[in-house]
C-alpha positions in Angstrom: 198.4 37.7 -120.5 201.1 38.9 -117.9 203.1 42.4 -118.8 206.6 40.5 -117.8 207.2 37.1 -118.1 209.1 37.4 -114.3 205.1 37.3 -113.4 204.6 33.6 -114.8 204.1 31.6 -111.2 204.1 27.7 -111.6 200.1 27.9 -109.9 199.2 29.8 -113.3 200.9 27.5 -115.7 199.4 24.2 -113.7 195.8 26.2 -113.4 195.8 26.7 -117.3 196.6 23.1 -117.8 194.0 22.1 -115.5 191.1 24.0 -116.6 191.6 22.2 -120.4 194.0 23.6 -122.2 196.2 21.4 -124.1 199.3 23.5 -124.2 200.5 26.6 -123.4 203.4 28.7 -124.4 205.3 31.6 -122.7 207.3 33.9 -124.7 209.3 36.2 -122.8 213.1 38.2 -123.3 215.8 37.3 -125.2 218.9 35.5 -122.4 220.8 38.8 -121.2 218.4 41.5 -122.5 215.5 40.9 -119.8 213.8 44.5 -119.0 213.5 42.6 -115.1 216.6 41.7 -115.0 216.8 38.0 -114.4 212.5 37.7 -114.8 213.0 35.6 -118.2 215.4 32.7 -116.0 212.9 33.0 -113.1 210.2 32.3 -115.6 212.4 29.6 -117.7 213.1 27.6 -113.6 209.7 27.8 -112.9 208.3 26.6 -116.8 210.9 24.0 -116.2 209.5 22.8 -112.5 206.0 22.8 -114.2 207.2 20.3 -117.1 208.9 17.8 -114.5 205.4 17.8 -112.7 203.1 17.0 -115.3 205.4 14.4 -116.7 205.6 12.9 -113.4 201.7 12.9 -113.3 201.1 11.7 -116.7 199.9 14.4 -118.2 203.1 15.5 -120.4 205.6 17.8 -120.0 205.5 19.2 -123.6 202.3 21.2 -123.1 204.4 23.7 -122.0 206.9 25.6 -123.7 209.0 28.7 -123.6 210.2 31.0 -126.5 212.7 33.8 -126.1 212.4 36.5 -128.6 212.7 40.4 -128.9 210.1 42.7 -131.7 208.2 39.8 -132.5 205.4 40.5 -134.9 201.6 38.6 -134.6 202.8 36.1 -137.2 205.7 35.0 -135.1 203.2 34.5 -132.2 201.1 32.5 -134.4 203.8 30.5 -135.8 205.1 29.9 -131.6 201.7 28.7 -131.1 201.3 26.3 -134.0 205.0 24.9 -132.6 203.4 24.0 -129.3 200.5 22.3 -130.6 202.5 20.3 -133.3 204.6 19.8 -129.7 201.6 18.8 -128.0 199.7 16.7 -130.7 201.0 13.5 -130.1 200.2 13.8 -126.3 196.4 13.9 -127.4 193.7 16.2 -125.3 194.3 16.9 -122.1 192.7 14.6 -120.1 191.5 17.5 -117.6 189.5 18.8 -120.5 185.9 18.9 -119.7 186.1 18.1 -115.8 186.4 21.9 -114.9 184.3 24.9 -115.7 185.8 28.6 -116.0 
């Protein structure tokens, strides 16, 4: 977990995806109420860049995702992460899964 969204680099998202996981999300400010400013459409360009690469690898640009949201409570967290993997379900496993160890 990052403190600020405005910390998300595309190496983090791609190294997530290529250690197995099959999706990850990002949650981060609502548009025009980011504590960084302008960190929550740095992190939405670079979530964005990341997607465009792994569909133009194969792998599937819908195992990441990107949720603004202000005072959200565990549940809505939960329900953002059951989004993503109802998101990624129809992609499969990701075919990285297995070939690296943490």
């Amino acid at each position: 977990m990052l403190p600020c969204s405005s910390k998300v680099e595309t190496s983090h998202l791609l190294r997530i995806i290529e250690q197995g996981a099959d999706g990850v999300e990002v949650v981060c400010c609502p548009v025009g109420a980011c504590q960084c400013i302008d960190g929550n459409v740095r992190a939405d360009k670079r979530i964005e860049y990341a997607r465009r690469f792994l569909g133009q690898i194969g792998i599937g640009a819908d195992r990441l995702g990107l949720t603004h949201g202000a005072a959200l409570s565990v549940d809505d967290l939960v329900g953002f992460a059951a989004k993503r993997a109802q998101a990624v379900a129809p992609l499969g496993a990701n075919p990285m899964k297995g070939e690296h160890t943490l």
